[in-house]
The first five atom37 places (N, CA, C, CB, O) and aatype in JSON, in Angstrom:
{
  "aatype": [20, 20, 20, 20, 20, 20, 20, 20, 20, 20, 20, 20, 20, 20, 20, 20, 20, 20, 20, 20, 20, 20, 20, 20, 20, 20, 20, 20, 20, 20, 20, 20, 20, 20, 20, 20, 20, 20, 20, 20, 20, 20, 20, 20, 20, 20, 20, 20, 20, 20, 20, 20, 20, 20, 20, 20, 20, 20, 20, 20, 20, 20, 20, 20, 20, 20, 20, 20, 20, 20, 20, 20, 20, 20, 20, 20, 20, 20, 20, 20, 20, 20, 20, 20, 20, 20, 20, 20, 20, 20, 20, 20, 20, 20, 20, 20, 20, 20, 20, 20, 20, 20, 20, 20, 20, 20, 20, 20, 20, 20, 20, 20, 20, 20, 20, 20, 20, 20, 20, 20, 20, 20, 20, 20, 20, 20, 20, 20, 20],
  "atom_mask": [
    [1, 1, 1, 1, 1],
    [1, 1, 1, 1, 1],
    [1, 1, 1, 1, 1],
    [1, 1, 1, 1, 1],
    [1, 1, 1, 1, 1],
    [1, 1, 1, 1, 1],
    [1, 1, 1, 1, 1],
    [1, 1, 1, 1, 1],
    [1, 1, 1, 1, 1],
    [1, 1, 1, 1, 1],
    [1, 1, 1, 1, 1],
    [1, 1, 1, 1, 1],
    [1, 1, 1, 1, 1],
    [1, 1, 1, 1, 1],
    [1, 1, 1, 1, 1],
    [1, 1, 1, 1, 1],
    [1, 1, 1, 1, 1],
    [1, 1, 1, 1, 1],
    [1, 1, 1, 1, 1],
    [1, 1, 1, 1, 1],
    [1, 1, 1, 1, 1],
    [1, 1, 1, 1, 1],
    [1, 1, 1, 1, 1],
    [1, 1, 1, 1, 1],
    [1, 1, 1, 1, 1],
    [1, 1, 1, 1, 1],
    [1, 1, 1, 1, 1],
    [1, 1, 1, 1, 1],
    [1, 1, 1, 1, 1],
    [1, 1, 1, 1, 1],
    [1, 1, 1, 1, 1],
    [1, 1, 1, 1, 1],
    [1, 1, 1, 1, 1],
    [1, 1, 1, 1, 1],
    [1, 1, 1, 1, 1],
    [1, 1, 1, 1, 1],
    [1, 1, 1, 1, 1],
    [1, 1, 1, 1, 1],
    [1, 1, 1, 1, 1],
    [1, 1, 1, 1, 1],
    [1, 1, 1, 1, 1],
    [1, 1, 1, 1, 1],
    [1, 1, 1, 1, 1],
    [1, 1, 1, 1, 1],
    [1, 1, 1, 1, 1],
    [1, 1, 1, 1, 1],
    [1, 1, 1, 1, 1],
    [1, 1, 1, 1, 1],
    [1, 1, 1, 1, 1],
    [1, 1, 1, 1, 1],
    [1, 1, 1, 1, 1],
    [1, 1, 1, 1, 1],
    [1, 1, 1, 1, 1],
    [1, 1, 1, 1, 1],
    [1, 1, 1, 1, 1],
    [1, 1, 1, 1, 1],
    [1, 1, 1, 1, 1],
    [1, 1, 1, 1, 1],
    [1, 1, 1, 1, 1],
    [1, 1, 1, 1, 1],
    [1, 1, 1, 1, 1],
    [1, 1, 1, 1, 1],
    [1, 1, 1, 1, 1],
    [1, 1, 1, 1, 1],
    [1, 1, 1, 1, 1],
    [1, 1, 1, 1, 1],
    [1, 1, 1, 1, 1],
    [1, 1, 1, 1, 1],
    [1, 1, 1, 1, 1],
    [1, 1, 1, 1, 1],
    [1, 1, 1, 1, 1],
    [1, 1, 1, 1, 1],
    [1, 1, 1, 1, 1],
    [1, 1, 1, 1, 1],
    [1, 1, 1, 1, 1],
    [1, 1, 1, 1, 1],
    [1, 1, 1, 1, 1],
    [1, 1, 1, 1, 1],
    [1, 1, 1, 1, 1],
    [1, 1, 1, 1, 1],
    [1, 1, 1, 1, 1],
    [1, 1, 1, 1, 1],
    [1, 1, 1, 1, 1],
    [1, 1, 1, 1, 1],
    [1, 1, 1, 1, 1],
    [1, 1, 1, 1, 1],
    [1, 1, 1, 1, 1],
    [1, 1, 1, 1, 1],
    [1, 1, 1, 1, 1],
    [1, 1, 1, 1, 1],
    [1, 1, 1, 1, 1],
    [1, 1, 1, 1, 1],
    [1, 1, 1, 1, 1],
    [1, 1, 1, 1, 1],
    [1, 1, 1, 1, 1],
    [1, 1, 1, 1, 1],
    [1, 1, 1, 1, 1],
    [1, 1, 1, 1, 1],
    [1, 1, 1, 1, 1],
    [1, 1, 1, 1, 1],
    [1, 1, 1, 1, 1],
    [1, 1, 1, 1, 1],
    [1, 1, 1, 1, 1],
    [1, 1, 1, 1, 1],
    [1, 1, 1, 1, 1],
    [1, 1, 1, 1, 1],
    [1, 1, 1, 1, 1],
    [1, 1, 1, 1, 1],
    [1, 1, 1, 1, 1],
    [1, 1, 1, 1, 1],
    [1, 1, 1, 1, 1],
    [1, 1, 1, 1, 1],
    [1, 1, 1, 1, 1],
    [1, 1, 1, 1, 1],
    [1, 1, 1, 1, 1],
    [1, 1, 1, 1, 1],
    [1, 1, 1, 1, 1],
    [1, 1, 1, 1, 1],
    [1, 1, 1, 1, 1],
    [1, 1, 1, 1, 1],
    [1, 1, 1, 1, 1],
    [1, 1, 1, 1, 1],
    [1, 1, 1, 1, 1],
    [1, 1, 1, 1, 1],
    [1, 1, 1, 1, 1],
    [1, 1, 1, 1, 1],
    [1, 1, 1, 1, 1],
    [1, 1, 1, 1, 1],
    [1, 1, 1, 1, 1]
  ],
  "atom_positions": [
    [[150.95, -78.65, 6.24], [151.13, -79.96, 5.65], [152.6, -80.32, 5.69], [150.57, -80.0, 4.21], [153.49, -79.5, 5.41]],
    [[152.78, -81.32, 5.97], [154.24, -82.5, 6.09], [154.41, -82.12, 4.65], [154.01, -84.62, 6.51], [153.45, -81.79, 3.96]],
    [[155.72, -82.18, 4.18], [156.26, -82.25, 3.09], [157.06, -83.71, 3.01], [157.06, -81.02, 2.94], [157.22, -84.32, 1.96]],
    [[157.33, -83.96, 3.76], [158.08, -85.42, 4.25], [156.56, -86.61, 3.82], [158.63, -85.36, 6.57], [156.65, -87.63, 3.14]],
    [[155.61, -86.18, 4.29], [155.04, -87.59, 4.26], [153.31, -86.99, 3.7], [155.18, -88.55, 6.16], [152.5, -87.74, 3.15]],
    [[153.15, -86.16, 3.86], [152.07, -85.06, 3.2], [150.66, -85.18, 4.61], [151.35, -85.8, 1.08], [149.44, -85.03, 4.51]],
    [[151.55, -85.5, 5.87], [150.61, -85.65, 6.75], [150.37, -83.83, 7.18], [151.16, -86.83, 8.03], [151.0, -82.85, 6.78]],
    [[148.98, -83.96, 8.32], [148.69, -82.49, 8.26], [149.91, -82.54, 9.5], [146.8, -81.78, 8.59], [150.38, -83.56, 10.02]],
    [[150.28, -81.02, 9.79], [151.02, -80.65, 10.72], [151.18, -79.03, 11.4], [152.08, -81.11, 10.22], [151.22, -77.91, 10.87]],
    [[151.26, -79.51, 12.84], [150.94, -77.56, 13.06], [152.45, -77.51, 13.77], [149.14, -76.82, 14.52], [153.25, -78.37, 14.14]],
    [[152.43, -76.33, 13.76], [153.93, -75.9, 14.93], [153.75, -74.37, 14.98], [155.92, -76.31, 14.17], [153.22, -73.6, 14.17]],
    [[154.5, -74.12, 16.48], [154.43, -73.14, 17.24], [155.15, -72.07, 16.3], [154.99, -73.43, 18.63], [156.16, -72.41, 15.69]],
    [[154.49, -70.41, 16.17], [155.59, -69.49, 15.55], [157.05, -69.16, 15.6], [155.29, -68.58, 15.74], [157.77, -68.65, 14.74]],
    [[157.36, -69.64, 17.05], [158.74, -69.79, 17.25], [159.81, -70.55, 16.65], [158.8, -70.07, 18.21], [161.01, -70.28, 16.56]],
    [[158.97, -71.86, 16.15], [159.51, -73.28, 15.61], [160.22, -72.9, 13.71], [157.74, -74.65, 15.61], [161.13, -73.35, 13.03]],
    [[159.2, -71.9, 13.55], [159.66, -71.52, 12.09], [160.74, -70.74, 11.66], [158.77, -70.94, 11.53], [160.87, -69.63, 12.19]],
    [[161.41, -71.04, 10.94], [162.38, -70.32, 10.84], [162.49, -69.08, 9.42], [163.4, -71.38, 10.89], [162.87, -67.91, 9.42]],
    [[162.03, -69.83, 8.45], [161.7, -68.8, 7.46], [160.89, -69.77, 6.63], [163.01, -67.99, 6.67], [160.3, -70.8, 6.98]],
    [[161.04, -68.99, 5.1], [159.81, -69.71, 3.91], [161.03, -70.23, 2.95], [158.42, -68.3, 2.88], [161.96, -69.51, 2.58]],
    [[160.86, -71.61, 2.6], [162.1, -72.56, 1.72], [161.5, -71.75, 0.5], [162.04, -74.73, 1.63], [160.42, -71.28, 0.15]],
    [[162.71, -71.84, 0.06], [163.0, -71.25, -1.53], [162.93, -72.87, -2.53], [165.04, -70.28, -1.64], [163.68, -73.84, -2.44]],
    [[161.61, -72.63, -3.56], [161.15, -73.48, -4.23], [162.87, -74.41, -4.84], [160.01, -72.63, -5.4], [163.01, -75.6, -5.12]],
    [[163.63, -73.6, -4.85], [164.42, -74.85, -5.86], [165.28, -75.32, -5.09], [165.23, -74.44, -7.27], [166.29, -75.83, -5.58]],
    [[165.08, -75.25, -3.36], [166.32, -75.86, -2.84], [165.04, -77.06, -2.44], [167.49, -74.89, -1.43], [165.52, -77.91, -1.68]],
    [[163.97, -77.25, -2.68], [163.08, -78.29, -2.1], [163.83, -79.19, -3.22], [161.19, -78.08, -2.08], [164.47, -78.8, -4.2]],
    [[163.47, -80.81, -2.68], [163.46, -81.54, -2.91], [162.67, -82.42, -3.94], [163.57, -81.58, -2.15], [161.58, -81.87, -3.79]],
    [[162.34, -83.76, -5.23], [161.44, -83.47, -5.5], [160.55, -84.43, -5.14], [161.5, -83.12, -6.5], [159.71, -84.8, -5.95]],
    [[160.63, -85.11, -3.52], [159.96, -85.76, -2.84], [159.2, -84.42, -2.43], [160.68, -86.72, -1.87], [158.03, -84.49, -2.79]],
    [[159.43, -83.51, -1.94], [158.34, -82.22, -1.14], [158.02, -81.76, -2.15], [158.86, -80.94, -0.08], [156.87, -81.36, -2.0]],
    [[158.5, -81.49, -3.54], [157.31, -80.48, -4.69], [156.67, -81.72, -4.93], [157.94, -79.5, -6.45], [155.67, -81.27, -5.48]],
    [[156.47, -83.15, -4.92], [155.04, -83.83, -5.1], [154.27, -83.36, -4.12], [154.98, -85.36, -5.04], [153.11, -82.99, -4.25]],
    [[154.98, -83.39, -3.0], [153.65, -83.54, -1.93], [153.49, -82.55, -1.54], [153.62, -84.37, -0.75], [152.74, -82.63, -0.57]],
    [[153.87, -81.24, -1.81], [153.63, -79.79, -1.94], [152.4, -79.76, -3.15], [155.17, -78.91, -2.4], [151.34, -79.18, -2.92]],
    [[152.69, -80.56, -4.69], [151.54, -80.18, -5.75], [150.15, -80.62, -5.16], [151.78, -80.98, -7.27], [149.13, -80.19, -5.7]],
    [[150.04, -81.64, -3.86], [148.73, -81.9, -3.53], [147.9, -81.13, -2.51], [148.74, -83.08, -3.18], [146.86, -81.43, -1.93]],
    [[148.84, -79.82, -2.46], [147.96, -79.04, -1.75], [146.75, -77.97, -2.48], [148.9, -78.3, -0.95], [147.01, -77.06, -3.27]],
    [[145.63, -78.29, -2.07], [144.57, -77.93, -2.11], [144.06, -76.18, -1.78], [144.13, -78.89, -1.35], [144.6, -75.59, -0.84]],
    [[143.48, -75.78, -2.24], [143.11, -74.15, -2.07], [142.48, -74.3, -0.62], [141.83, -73.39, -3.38], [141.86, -75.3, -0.24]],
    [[142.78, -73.01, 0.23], [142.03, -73.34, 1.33], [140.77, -73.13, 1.91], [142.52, -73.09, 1.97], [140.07, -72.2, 1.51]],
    [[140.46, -73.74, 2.64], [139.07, -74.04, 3.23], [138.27, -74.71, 2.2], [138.3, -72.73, 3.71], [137.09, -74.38, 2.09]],
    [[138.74, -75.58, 1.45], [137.61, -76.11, 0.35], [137.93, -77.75, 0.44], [137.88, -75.39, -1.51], [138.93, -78.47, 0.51]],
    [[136.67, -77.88, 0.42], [136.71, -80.31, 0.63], [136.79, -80.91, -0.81], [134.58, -81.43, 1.45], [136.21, -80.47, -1.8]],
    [[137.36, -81.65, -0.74], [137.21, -82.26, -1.93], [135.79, -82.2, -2.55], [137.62, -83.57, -1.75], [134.72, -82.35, -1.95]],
    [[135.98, -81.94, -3.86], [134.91, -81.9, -4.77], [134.06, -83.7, -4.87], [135.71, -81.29, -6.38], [134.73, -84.73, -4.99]],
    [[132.73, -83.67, -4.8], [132.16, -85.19, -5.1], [132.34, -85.16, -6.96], [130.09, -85.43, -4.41], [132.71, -86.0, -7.78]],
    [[131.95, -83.98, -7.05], [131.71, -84.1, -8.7], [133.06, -82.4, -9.55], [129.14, -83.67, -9.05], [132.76, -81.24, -9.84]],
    [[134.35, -83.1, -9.63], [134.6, -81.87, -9.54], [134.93, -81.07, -10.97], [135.62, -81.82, -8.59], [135.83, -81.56, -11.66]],
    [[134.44, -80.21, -11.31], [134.9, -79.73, -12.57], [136.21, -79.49, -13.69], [134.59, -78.93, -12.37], [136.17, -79.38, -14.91]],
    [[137.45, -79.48, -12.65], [138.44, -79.35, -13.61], [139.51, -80.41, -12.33], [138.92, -77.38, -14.16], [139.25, -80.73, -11.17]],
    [[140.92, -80.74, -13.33], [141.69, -81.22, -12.04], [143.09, -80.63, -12.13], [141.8, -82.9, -11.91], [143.5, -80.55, -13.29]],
    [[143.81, -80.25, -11.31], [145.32, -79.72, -11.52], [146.05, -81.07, -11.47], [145.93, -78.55, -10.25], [145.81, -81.95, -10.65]],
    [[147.14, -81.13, -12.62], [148.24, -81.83, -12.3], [149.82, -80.49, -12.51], [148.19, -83.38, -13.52], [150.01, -79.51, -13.23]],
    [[150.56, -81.14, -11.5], [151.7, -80.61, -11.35], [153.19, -81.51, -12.03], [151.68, -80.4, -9.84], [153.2, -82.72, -11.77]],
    [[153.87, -81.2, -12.5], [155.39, -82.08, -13.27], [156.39, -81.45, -12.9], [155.62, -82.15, -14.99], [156.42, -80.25, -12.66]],
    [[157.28, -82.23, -12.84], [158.88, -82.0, -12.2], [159.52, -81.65, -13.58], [159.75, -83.58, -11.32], [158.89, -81.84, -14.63]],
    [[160.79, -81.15, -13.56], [161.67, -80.82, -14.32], [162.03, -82.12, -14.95], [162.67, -80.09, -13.67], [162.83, -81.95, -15.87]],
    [[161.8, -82.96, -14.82], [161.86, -84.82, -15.32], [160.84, -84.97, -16.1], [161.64, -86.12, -14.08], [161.08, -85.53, -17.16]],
    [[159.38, -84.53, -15.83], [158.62, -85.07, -16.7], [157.6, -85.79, -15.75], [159.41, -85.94, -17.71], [156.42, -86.06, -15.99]],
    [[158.26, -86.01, -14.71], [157.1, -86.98, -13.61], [156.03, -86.14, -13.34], [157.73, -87.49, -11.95], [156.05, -84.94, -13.64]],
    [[155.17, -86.65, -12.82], [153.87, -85.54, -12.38], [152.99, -86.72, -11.4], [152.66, -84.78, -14.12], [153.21, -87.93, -11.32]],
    [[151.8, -85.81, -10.63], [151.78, -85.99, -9.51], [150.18, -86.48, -9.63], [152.31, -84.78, -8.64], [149.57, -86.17, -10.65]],
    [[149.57, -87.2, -8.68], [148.01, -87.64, -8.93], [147.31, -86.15, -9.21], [147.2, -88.55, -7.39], [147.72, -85.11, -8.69]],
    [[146.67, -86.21, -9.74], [145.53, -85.45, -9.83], [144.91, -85.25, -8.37], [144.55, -86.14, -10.82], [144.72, -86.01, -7.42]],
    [[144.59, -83.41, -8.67], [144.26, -83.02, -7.84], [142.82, -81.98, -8.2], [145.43, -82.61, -7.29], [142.86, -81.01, -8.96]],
    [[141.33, -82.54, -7.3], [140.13, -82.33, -7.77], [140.0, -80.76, -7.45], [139.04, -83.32, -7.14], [140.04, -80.36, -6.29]],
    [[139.84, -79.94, -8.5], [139.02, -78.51, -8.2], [137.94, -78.51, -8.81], [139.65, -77.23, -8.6], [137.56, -79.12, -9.81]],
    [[137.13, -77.32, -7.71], [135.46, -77.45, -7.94], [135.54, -76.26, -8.81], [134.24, -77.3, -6.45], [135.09, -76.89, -9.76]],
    [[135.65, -75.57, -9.11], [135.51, -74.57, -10.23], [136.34, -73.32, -10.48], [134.31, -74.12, -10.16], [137.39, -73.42, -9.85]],
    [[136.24, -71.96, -11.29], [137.24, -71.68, -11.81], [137.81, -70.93, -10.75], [137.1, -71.13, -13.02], [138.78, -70.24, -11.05]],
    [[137.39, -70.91, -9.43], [137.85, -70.09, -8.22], [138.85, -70.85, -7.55], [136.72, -69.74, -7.22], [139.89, -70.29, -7.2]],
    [[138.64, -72.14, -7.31], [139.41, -73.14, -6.76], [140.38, -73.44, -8.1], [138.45, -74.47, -6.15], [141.08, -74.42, -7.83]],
    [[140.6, -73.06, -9.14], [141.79, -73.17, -10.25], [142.7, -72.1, -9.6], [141.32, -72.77, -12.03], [143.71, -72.2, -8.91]],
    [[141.88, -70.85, -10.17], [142.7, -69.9, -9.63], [143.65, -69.96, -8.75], [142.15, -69.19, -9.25], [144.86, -69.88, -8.93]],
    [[142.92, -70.15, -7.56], [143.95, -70.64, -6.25], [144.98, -71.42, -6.4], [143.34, -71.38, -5.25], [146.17, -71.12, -6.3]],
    [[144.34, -72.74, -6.71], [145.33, -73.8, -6.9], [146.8, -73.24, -7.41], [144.71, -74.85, -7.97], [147.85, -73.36, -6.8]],
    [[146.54, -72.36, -9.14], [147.79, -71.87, -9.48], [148.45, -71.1, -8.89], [147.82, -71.45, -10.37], [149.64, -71.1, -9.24]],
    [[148.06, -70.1, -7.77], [148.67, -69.07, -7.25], [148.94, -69.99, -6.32], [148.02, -67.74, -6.97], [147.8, -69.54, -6.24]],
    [[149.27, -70.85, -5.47], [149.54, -71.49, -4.43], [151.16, -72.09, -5.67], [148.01, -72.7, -3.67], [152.31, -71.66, -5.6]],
    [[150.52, -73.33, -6.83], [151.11, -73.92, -7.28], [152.51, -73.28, -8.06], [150.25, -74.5, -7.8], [153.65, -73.64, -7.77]],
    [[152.21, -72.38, -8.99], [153.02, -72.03, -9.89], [154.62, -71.29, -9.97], [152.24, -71.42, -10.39], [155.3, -71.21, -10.99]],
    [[155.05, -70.73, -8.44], [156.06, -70.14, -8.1], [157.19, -71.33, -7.43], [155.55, -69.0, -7.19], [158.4, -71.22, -7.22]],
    [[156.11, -72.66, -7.16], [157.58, -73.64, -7.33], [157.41, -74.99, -7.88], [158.33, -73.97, -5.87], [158.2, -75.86, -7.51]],
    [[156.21, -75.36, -8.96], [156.45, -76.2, -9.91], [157.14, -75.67, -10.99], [155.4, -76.74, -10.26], [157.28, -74.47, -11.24]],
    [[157.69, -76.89, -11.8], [158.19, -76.58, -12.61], [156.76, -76.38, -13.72], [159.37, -77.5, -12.78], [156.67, -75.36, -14.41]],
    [[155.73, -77.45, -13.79], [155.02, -77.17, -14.84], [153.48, -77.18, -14.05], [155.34, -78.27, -16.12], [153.44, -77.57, -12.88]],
    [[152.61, -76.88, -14.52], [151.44, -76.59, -13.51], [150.18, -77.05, -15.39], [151.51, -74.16, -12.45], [150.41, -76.66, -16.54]],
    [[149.1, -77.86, -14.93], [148.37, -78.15, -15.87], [147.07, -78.16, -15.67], [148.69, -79.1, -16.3], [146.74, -79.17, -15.05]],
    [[146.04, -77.32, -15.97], [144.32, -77.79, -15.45], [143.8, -78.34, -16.82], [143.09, -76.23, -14.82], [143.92, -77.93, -17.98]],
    [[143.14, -79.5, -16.22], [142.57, -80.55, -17.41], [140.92, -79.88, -16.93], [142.97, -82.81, -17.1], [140.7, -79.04, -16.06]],
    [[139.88, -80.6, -17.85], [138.35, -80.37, -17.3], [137.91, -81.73, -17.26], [137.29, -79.4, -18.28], [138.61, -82.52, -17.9]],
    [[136.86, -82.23, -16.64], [136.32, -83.24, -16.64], [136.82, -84.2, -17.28], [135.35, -83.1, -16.89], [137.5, -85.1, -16.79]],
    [[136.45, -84.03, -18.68], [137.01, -84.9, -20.15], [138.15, -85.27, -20.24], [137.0, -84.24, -21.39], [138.43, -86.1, -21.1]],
    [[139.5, -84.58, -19.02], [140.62, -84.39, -19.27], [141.47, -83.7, -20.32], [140.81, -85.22, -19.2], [142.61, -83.89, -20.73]],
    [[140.68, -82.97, -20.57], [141.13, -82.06, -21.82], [141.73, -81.23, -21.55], [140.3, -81.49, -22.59], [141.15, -80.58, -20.68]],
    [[142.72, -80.79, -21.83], [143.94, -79.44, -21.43], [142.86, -78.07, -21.82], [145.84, -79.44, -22.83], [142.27, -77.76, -22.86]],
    [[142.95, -77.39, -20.32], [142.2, -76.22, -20.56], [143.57, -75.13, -20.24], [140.67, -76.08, -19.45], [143.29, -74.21, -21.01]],
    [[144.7, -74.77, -19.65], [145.52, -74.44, -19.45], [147.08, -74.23, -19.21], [145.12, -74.44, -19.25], [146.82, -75.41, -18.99]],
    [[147.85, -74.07, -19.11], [149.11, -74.98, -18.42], [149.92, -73.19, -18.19], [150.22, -76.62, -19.9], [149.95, -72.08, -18.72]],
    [[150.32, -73.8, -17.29], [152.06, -72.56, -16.84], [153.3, -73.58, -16.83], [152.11, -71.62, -14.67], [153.2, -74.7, -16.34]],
    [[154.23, -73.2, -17.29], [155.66, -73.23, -17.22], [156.17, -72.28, -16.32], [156.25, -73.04, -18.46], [155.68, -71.24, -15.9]],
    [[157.43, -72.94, -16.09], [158.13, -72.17, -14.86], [157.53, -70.56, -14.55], [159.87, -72.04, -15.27], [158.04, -69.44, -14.52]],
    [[155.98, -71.18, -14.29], [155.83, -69.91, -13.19], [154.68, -69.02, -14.47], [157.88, -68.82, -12.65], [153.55, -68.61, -14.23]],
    [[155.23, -68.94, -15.46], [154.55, -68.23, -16.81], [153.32, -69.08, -17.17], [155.65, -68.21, -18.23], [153.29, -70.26, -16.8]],
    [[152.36, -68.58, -17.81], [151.37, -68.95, -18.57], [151.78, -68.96, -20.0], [150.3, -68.14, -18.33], [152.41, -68.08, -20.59]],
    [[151.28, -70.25, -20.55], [151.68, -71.04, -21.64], [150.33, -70.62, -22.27], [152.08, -72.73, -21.4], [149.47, -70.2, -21.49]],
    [[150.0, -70.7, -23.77], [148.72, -70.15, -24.43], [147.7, -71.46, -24.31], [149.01, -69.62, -26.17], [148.29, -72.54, -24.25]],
    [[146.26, -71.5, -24.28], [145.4, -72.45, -23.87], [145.5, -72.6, -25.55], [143.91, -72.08, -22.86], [145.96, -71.84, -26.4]],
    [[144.87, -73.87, -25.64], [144.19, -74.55, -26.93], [143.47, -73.68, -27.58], [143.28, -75.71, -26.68], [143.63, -73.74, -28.8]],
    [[142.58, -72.75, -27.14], [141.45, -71.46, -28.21], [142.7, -70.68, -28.63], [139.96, -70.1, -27.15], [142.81, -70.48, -29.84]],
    [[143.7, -70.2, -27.76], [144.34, -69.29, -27.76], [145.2, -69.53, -29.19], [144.99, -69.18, -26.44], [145.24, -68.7, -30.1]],
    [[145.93, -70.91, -29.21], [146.29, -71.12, -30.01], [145.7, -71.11, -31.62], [146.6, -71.87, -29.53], [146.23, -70.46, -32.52]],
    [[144.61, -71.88, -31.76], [143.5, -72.06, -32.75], [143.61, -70.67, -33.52], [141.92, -72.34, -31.98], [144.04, -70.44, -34.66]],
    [[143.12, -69.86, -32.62], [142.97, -68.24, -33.24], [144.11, -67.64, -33.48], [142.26, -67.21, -32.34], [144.14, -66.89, -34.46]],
    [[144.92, -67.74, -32.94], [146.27, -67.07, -33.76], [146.6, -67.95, -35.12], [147.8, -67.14, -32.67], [146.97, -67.33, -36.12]],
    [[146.49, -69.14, -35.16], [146.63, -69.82, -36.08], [145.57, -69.91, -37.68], [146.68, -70.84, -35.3], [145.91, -70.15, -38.85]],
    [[144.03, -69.57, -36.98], [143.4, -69.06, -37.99], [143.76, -67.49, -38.46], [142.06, -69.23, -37.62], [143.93, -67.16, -39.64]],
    [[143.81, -66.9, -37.73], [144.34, -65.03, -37.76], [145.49, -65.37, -38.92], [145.29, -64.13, -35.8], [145.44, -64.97, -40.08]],
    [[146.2, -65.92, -38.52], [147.71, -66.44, -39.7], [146.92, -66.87, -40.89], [148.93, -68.1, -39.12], [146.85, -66.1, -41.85]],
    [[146.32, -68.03, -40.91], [145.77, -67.97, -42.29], [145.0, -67.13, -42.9], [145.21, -68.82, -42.5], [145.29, -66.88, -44.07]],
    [[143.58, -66.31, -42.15], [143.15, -65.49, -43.11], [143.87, -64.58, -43.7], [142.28, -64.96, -42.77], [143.58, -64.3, -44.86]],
    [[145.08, -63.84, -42.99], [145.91, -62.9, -43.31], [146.7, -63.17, -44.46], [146.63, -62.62, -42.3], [146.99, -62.27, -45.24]],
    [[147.15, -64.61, -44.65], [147.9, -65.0, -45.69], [146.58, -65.55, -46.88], [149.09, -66.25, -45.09], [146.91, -66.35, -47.76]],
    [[145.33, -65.13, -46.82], [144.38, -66.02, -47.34], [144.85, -67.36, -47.99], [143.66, -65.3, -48.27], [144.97, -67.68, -49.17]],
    [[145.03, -67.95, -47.0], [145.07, -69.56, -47.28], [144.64, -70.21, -46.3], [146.36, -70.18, -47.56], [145.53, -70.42, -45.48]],
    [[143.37, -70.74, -45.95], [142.68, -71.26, -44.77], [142.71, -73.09, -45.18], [140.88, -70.42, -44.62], [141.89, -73.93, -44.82]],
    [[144.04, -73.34, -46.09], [144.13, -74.78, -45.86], [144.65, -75.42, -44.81], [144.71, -75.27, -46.7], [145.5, -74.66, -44.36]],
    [[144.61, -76.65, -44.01], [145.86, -76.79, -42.91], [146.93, -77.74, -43.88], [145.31, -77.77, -41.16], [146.81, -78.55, -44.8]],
    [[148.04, -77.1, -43.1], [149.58, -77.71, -43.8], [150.02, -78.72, -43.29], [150.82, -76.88, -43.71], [150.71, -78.16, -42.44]],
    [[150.22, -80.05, -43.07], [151.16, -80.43, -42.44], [152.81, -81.05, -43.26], [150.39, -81.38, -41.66], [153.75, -81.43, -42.56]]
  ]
}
């Protein structure tokens, strides 16, 4: 894939010279780098979760359709070593995940339960704000 224009593109082994190091890209090529897709898989008609990718700005990139938790997987191992932030929503758009630079950030259950664990321990199961 073009990083310039996100068209497909092939070239000869000779033509390559090495593999760009995520932070000298540009952040015209990490958009059109976040729309790459796991491989050998078509767009989903009905697809279960979607990746979005964000720049060190805050911008982020169309949504991108995965068919289930195999095509997530991928997506992040492709995605996460040169976005800055990496996000899988589900259908509903509901945050089921996110990584930061490269790390995994705690999901929404993840949170919940440490947060109940804290209250029973302190037995006070009121919420504070």
């Amino acid at each position: 894939m073009s990083l310039f224009d996100g068209s497909l593109a092939s070239w000869d082994r000779e033509h390559i010279l090495g593999i760009a190091k995520p932070e000298i890209l540009t952040d015209h090529a990490l958009l059109q780098l976040s729309q790459i897709r796991p491989l050998d898989s078509e767009i989903p008609a009905v697809p279960e979760f979607f990746g979005y990718c964000f720049l060190s700005d805050g911008q982020r990139t169309a949504s991108v359709p995965l068919l289930d938790e195999m095509e997530v997987r991928e997506y992040i191992d492709i995605q996460r070593a040169c976005q800055h932030r990496v996000v899988i929503c589900d259908q509903a758009d509901c945050w089921v995940m996110e990584f930061a630079e490269g790390k995994s950030v705690s999901s929404p259950g993840e949170g919940m339960d440490a947060w109940q664990r804290e209250q029973e321990a302190s037995g006070d199961m009121e919420l504070k704000l």
